[in-house]
Backbone as CSV, one residue per row, in Angstrom:
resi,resn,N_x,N_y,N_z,CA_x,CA_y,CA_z,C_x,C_y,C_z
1,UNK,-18.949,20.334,-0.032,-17.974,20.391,-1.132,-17.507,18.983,-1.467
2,UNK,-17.330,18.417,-2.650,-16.737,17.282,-2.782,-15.789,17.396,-3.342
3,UNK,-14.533,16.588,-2.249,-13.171,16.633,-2.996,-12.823,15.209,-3.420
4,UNK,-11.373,15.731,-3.909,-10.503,14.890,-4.849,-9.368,14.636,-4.002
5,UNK,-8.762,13.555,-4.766,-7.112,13.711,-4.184,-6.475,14.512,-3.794
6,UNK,-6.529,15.621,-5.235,-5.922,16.974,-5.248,-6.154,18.142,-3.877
7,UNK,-7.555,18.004,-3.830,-7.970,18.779,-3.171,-8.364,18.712,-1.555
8,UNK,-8.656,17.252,-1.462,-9.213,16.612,0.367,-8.124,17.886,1.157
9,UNK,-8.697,18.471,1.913,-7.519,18.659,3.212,-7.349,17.564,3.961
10,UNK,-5.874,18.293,4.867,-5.642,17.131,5.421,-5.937,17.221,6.950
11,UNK,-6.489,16.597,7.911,-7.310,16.720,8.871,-6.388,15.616,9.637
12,UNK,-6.886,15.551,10.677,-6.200,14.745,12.030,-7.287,14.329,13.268
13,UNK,-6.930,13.171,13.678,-6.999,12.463,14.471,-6.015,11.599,15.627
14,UNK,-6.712,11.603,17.355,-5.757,10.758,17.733,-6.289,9.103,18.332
15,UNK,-5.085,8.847,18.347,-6.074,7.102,18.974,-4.222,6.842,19.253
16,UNK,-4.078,5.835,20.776,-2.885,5.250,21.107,-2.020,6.446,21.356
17,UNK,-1.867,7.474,21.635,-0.904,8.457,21.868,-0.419,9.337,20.355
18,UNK,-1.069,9.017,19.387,-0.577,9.583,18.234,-1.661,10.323,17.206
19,UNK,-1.083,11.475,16.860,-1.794,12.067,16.320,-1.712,11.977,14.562
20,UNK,-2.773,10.981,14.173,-2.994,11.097,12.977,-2.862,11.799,11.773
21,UNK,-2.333,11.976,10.371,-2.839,12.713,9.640,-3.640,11.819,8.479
22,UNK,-4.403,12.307,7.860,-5.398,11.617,6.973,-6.049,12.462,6.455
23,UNK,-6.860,11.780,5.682,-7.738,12.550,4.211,-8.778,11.847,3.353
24,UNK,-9.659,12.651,3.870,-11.300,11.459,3.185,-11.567,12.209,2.308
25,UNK,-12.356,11.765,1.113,-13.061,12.059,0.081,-13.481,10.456,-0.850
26,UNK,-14.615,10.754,-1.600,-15.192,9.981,-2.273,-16.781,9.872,-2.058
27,UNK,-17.411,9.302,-2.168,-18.681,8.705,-2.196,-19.038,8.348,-0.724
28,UNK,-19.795,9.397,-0.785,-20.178,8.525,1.275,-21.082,7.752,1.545
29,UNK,-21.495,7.625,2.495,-22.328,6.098,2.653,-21.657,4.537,2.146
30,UNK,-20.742,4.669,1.654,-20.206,3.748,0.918,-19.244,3.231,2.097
31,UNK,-18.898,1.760,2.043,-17.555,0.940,3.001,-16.643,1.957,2.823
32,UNK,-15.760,2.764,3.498,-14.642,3.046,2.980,-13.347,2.096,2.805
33,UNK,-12.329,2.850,1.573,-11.600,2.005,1.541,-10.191,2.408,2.291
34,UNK,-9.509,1.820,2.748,-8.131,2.471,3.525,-6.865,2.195,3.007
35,UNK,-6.218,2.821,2.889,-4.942,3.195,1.805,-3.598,2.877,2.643
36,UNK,-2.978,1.656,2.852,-1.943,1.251,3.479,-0.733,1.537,2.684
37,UNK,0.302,2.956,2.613,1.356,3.448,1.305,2.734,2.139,1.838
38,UNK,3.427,2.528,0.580,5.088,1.629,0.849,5.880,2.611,1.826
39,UNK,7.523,1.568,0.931,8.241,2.464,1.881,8.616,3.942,1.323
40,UNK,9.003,4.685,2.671,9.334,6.052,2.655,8.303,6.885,1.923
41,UNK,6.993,6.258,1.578,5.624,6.967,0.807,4.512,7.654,2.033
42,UNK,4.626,8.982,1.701,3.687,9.335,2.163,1.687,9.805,1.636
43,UNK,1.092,10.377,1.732,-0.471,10.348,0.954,-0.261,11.246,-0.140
44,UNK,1.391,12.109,-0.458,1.562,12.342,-1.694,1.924,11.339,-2.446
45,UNK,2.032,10.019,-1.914,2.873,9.456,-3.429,1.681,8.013,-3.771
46,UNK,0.149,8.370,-3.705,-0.606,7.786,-4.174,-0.684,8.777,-5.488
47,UNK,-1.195,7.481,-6.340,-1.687,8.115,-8.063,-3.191,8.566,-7.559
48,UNK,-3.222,9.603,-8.122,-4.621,10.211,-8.420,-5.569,9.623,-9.877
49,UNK,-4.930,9.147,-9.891,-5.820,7.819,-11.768,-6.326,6.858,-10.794
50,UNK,-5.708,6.737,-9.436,-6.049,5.383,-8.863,-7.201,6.084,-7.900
51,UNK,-6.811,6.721,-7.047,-7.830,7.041,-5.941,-9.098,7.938,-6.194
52,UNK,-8.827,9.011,-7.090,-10.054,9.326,-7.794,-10.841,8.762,-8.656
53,UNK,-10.116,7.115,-9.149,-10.770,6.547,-9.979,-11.997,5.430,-9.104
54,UNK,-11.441,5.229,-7.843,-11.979,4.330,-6.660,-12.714,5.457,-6.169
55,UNK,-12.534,6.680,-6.136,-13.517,7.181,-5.118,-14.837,7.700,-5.664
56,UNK,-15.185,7.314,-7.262,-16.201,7.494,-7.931,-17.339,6.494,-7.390
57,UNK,-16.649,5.364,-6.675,-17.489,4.301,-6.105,-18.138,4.368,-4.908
58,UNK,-16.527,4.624,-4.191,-17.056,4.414,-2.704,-15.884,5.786,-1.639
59,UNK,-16.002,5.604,-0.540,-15.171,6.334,0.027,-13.329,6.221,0.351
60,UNK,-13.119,7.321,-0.180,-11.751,6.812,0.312,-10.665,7.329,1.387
61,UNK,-10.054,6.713,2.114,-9.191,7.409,3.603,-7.644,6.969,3.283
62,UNK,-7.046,7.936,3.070,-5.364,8.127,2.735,-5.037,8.638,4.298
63,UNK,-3.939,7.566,4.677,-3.419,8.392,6.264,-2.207,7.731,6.101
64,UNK,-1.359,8.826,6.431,0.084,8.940,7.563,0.321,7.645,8.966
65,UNK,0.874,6.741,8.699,0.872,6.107,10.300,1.818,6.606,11.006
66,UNK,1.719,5.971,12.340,2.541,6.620,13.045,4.298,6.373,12.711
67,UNK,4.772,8.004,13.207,5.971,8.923,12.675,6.020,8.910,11.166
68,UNK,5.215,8.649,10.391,5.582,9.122,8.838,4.953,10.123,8.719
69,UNK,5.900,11.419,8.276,5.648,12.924,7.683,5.231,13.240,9.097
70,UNK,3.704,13.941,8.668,3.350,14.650,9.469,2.258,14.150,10.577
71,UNK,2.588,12.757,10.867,1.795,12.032,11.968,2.697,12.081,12.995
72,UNK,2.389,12.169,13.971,3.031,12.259,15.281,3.871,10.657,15.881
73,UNK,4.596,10.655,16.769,5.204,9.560,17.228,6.433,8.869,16.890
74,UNK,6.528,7.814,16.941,7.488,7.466,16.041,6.921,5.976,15.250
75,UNK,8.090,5.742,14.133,7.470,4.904,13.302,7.917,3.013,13.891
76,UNK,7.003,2.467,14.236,7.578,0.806,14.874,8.301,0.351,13.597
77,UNK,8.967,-1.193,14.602,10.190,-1.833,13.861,9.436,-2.753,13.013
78,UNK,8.275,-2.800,13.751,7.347,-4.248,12.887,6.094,-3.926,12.049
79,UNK,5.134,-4.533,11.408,4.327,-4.448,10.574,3.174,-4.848,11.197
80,UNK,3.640,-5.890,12.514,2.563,-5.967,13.524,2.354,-4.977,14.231
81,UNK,3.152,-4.329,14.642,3.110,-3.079,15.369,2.791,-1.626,14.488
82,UNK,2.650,-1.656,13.379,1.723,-1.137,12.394,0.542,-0.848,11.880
83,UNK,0.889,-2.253,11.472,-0.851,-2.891,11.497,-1.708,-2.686,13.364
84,UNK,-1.135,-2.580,13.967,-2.025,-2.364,15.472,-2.128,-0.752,15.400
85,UNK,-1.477,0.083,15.115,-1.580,1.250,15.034,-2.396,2.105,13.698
86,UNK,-2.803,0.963,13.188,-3.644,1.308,11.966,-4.919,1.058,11.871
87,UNK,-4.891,-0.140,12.962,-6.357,-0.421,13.566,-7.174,0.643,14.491
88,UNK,-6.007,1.058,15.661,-6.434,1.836,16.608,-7.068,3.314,15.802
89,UNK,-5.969,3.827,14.372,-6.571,5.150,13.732,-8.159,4.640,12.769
90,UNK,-8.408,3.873,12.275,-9.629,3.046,11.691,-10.574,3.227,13.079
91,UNK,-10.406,2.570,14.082,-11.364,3.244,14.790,-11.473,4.340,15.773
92,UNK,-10.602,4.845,15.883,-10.631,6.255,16.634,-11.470,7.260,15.432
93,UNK,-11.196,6.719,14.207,-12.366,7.501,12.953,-13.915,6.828,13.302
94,UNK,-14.247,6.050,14.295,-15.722,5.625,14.640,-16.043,4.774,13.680
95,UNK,-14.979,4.180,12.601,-15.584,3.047,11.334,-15.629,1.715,12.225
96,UNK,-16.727,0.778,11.478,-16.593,-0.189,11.977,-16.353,-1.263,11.182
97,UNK,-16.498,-1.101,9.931,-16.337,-1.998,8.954,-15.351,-1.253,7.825
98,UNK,-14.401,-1.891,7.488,-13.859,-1.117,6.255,-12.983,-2.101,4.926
99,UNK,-12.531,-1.822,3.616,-12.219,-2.310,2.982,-10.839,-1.641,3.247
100,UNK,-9.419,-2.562,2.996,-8.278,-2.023,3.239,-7.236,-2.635,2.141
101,UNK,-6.314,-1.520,1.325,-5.917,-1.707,0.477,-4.599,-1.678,0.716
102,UNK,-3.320,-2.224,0.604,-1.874,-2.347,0.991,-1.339,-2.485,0.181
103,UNK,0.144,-1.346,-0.651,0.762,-1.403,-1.682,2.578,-1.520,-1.037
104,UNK,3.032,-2.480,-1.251,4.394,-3.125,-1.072,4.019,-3.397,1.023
105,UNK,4.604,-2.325,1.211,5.003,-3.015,2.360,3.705,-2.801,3.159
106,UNK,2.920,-1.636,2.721,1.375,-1.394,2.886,1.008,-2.380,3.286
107,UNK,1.087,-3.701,1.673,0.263,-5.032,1.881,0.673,-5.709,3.446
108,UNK,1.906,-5.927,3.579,2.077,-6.252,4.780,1.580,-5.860,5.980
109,UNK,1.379,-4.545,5.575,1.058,-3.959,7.462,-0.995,-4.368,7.492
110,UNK,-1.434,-4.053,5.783,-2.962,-4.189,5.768,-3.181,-6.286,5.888
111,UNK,-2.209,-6.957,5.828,-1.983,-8.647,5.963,-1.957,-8.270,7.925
112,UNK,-1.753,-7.564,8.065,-1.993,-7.945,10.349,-3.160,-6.881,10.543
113,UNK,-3.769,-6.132,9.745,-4.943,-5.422,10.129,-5.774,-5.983,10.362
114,UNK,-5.908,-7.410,8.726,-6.412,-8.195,8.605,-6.803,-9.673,10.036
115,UNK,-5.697,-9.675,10.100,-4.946,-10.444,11.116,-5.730,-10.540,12.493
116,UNK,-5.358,-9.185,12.554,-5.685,-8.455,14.105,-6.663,-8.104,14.471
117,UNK,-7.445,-7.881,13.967,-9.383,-7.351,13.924,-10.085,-7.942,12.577
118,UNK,-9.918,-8.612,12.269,-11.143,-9.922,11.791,-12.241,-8.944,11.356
119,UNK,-12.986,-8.864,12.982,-14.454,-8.455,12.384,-14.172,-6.669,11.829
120,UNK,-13.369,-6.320,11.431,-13.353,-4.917,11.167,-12.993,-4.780,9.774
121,UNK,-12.435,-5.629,8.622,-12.130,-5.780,7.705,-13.085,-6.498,6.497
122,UNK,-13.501,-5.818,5.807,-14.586,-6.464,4.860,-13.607,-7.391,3.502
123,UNK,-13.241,-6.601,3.234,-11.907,-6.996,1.773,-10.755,-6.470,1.680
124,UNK,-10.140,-7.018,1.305,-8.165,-6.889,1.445,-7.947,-6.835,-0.160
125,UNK,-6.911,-5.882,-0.681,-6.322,-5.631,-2.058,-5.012,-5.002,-1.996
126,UNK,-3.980,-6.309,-2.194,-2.906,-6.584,-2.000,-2.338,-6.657,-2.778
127,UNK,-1.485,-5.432,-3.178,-0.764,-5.144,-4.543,0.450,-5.041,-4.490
128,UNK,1.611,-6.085,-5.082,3.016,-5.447,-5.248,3.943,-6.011,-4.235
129,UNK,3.184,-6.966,-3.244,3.828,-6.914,-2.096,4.036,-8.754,-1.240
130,UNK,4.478,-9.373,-0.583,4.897,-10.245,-0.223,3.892,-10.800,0.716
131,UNK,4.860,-11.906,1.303,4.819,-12.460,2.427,5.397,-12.519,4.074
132,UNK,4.878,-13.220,4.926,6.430,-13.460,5.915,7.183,-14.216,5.776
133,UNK,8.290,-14.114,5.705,9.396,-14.917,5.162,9.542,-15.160,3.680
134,UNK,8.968,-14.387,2.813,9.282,-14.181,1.692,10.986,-14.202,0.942
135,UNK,11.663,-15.237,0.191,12.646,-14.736,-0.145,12.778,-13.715,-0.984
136,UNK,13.667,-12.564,-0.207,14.129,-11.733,-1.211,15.283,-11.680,-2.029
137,UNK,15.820,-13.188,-2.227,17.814,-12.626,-2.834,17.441,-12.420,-4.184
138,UNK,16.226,-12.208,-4.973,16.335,-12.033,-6.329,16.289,-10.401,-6.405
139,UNK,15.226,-10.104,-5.407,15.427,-8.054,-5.370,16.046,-7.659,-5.488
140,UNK,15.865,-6.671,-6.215,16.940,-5.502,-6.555,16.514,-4.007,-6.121
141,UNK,15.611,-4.135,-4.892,15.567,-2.814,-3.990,16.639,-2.428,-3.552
142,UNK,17.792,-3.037,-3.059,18.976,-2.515,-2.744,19.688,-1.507,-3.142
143,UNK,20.097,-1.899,-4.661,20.652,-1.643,-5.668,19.822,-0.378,-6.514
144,UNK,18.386,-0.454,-6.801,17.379,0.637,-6.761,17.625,1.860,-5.963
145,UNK,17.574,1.457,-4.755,16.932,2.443,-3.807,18.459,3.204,-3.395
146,UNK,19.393,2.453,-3.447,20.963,2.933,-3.353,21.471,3.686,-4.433
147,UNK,21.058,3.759,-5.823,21.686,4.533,-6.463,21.489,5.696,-6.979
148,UNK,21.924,6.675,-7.509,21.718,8.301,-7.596,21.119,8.615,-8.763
149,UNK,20.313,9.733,-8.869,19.397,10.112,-9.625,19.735,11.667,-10.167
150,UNK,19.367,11.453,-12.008,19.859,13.286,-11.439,18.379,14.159,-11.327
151,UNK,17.249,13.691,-11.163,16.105,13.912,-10.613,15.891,13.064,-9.625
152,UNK,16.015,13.341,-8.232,15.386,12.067,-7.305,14.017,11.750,-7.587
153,UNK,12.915,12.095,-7.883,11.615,11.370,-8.284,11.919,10.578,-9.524
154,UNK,13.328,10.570,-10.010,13.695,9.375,-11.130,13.519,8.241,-10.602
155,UNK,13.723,7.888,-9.360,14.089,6.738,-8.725,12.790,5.956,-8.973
156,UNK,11.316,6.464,-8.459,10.295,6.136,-9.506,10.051,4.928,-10.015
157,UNK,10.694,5.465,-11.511,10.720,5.099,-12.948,11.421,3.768,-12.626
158,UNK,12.566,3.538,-11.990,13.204,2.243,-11.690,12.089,1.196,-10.579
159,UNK,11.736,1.936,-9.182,10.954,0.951,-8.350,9.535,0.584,-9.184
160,UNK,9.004,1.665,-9.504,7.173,0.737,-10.252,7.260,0.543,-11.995
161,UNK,8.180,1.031,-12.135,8.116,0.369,-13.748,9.311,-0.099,-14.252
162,UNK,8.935,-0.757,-15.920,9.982,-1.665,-16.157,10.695,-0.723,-17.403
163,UNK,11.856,-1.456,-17.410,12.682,-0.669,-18.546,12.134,-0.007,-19.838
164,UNK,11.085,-1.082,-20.355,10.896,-1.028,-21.674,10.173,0.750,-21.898
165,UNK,10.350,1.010,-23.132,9.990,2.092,-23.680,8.339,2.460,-22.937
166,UNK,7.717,1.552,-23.454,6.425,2.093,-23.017,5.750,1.645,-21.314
167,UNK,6.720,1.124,-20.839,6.221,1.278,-19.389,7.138,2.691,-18.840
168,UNK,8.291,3.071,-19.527,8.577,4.047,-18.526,8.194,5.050,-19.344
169,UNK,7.462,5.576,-20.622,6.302,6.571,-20.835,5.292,6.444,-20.271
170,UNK,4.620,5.350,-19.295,3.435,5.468,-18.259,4.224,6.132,-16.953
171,UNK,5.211,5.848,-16.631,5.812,6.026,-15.694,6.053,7.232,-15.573
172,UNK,6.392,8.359,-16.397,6.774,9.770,-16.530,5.211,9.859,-16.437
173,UNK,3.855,9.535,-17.271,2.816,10.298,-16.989,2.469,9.880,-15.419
174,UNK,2.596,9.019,-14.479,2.639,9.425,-13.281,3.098,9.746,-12.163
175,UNK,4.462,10.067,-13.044,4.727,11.210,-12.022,4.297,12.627,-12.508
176,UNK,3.783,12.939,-13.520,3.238,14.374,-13.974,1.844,14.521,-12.892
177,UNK,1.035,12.918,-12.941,0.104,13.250,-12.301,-0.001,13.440,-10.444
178,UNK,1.227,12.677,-9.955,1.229,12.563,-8.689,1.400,13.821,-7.818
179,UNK,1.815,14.797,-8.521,2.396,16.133,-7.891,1.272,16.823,-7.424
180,UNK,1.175,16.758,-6.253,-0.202,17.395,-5.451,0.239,19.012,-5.695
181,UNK,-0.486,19.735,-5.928,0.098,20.829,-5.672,-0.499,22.134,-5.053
182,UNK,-1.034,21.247,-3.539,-1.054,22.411,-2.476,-1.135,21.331,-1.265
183,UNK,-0.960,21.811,-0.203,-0.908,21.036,1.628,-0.265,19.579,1.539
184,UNK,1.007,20.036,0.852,1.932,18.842,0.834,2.672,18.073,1.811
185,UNK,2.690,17.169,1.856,3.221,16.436,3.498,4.801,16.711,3.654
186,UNK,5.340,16.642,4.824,6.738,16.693,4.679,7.254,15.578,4.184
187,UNK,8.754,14.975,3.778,9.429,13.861,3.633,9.249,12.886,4.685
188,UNK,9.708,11.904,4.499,9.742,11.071,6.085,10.737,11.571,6.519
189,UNK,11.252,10.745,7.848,12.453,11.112,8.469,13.123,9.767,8.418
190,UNK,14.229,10.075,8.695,15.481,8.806,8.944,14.916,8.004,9.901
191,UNK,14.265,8.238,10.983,13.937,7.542,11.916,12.923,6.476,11.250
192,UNK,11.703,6.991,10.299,11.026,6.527,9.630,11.316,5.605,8.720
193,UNK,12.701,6.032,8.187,13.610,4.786,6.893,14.173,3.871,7.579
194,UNK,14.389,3.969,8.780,14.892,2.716,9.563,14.488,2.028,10.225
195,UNK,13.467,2.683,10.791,12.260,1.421,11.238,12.090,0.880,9.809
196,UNK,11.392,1.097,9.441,10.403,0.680,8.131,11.519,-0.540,7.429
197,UNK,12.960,-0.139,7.727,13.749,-1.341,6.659,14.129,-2.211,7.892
198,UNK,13.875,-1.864,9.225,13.889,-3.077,9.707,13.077,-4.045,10.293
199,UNK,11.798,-3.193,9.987,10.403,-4.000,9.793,10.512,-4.960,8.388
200,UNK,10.923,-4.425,7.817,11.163,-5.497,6.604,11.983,-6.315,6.697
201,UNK,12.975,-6.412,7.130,14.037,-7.316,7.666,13.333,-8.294,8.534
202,UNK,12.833,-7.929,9.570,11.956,-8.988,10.508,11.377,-9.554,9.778
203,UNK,10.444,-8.946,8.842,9.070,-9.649,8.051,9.443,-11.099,6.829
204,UNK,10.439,-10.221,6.450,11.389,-11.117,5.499,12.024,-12.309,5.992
205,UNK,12.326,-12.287,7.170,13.198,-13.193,7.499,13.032,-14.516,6.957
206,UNK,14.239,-15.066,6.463,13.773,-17.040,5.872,13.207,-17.974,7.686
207,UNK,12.325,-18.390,7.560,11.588,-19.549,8.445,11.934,-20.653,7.826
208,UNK,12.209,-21.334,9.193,12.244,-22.778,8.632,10.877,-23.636,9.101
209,UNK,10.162,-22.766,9.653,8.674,-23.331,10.408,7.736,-23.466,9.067
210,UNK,7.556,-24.993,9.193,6.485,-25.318,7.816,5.419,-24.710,8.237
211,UNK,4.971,-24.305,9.088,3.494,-23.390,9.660,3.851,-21.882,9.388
212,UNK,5.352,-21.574,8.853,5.224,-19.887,8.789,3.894,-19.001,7.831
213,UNK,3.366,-19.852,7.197,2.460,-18.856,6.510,0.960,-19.778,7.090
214,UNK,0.945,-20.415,7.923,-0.307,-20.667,8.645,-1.563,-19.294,8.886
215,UNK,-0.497,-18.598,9.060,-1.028,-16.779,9.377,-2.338,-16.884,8.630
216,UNK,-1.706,-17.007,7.012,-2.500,-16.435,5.698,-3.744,-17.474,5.986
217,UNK,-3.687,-18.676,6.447,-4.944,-19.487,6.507,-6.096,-18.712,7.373
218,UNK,-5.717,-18.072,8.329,-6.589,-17.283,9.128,-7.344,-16.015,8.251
219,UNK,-6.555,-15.810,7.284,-7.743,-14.624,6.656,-8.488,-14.782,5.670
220,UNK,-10.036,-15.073,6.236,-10.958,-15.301,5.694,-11.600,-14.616,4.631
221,UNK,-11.039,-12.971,4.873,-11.662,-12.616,3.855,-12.017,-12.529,2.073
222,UNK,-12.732,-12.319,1.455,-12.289,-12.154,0.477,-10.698,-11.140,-0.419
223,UNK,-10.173,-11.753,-0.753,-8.841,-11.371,-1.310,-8.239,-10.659,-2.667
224,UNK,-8.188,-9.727,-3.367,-7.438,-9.395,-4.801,-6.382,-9.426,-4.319
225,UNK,-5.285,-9.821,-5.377,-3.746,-9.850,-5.118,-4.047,-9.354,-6.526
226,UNK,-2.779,-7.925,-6.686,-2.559,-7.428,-8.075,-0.820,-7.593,-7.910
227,UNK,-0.598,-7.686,-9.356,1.108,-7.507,-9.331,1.473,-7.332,-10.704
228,UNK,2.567,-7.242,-10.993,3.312,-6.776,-12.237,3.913,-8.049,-12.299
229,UNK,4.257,-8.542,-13.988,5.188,-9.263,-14.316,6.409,-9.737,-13.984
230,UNK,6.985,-8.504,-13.302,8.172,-8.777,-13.396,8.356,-8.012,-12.346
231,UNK,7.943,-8.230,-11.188,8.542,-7.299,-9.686,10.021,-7.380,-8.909
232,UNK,10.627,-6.498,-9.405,12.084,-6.258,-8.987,12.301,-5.996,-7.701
233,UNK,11.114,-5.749,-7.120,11.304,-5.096,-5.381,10.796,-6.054,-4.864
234,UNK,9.659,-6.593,-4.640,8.982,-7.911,-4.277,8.247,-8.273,-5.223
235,UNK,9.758,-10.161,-5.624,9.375,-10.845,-6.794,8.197,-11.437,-6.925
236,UNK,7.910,-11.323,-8.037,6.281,-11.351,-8.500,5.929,-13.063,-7.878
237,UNK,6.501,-13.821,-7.684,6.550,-15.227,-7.377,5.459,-15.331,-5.983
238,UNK,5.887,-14.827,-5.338,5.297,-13.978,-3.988,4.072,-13.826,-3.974
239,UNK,3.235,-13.408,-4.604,2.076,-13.309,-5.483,1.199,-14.492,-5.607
240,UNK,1.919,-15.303,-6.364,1.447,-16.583,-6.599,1.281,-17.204,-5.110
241,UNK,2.193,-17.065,-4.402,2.079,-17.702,-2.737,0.957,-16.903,-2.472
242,UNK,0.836,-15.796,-2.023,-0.318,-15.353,-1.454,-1.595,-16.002,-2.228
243,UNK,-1.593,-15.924,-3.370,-3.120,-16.474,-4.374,-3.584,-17.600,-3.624
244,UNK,-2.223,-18.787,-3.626,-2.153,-20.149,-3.564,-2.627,-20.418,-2.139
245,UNK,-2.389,-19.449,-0.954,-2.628,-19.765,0.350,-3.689,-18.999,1.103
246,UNK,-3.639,-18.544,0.771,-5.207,-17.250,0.983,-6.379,-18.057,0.974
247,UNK,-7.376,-18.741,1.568,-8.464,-19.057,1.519,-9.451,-18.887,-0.046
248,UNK,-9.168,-17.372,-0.112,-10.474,-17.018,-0.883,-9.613,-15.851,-1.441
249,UNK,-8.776,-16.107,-2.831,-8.175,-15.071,-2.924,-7.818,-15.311,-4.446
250,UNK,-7.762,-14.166,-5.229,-7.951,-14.128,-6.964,-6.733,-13.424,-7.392
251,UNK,-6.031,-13.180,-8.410,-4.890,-12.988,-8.795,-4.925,-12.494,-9.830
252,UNK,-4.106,-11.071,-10.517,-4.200,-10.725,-11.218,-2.918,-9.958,-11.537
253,UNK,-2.267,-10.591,-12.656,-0.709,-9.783,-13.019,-0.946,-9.035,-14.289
254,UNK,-0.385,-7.836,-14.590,-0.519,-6.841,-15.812,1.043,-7.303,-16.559
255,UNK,0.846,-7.171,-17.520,2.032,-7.450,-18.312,3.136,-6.340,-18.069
256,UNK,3.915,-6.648,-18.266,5.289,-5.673,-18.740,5.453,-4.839,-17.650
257,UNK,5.051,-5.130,-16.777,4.751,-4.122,-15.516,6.107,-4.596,-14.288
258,UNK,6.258,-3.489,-13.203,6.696,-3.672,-12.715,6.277,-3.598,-11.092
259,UNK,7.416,-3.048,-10.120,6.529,-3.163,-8.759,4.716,-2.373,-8.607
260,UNK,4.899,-0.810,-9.324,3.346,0.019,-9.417,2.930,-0.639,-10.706
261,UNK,2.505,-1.565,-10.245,1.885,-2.261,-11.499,0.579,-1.454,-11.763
262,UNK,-0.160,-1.323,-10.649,-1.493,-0.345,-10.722,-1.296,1.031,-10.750
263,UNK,-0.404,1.637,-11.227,0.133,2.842,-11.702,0.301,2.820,-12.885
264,UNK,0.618,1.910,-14.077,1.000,1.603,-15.394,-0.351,1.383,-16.139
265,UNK,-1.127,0.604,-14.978,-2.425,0.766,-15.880,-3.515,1.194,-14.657
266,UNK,-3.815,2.192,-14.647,-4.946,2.844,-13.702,-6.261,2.585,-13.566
267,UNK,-6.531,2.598,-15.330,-7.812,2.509,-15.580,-8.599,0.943,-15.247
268,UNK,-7.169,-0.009,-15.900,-7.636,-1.224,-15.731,-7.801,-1.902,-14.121
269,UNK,-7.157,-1.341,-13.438,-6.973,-1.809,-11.742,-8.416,-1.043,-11.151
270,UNK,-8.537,0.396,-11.570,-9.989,1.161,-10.776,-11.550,-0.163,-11.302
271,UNK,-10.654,-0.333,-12.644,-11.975,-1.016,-13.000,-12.595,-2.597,-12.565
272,UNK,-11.127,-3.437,-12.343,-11.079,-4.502,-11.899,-11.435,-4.516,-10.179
273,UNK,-10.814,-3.725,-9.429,-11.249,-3.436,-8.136,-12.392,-2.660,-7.473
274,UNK,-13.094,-2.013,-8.618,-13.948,-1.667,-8.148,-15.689,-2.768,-8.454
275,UNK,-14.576,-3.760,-9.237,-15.771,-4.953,-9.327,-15.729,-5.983,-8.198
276,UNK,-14.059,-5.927,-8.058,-14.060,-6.603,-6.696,-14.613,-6.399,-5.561
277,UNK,-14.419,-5.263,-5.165,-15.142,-4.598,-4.054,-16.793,-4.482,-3.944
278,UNK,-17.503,-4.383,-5.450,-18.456,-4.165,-5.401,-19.128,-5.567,-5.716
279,UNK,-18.914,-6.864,-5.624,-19.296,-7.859,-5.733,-19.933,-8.415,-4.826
């Protein structure tokens, strides 16, 4: 049977004491690609414009890390300790090579996958998302993520898109499209929102070590960095650092866009990344 977003069940695995949840579909024989979500996102809150548009290519693996939804354990304070637990589920699946994709804080945890197993990582596509020691006093995740909705999937419309008229009419069509609607994951848990914001807190922290992004010199691989114009959650500036320090790494901002920049335009990101990847 070949599935879709919609349709993959969701299957499990363990590796490190934790029991996986995840979900393959796409094109087999192909590198797969691995789906590193933000915060409080679980494998419902990928766009289906995006992953069915990538999995026309090659294969694709959406997973739960550990303690988000319905993965077992609990969720670490760090992104290193993430990223190690994301390695261990990559190969407890028997892959040995894979392409790995990281959206906000994703990018971060798929930046120590990278990190951490070298030879296991073919290409990195790093969307939306920072550095270590990235300043954040221009964000306005705070202020976002703190205020009330009279639809909570409104909140949305504020984190990946921008005010203007026609980014938040892309923005309503994906959330029409994101709504899986069968073997839906649970919410995270609190335990999960507080690691995760104080993994970001660590990650964030200001360095005064002129070697703090020495890190990024170590990853050799080939690189896409995607971002939006105008990133209110992690400023688009950020972006430009990663381009600028990355070895081997290409850059690409969508206009008028905001943090889901590759949510606003689907077609153009499946199409741009799937040249990347396939290059």
């Amino acid at each position: 049977m070949t599935y879709t977003h919609d349709t993959a069940p969701t299957q499990f695995v363990e590796a490190n004491g934790i029991r996986f949840a995840y979900r393959r579909f796409g094109k087999p024989g192909t590198v797969p690609l691995v789906l590193n979500q933000h915060f409080t996102g679980t494998m419902d809150y990928w766009d289906p414009a995006v992953t069915d548009g990538l999995a026309k290519t090659r294969e694709i693996i959406l997973f739960n890390n550990a303690g988000v939804a319905n993965s077992s354990g609990e969720t670490p304070s760090s992104f290193q300790e993430m990223g190690a637990n994301a390695i261990a589920f990559i190969r407890a699946l028997g892959l040995e090579t894979v392409d790995v994709l990281g959206f906000s804080i994703g990018g971060m945890v798929a930046q120590e996958i990278a990190v951490q197993a070298p030879d296991l990582v073919r290409k990195l596509i790093l969307v939306g998302t920072g550095h270590r020691g990235a300043d954040m006093s221009q964000s306005q995740s705070s202020a976002i993520f703190g205020a009330s909705y009279d639809e909570p999937e409104r909140l949305w419309l504020s984190v990946h898109f921008t005010p203007s008229q026609k980014s938040q009419a892309a923005g309503l069509t994906f959330l029409a499209r994101k709504l899986r609607r069968q073997d839906r994951d649970p919410d995270v848990n609190e335990q999960t929102v507080t690691a995760q914001l104080e993994a970001i807190g660590k990650y964030m922290a200001p360095s005064e070590d002129e070697g703090a992004l020495d890190y990024l010199r170590t990853i050799r691989q080939p690189v896409l960095v995607v971002q939006g114009s105008n990133d209110v959650i992690i400023p688009t500036i950020h972006s430009y650092t990663l381009q600028q320090t990355l070895p081997d790494a290409q850059l690409i901002i969508y206009p008028d866009a905001n943090h889901g920049s590759f949510y606003q335009y689907p077609e153009k990101f499946v199409a741009e990344a799937t040249l990347f990847l396939g290059a």
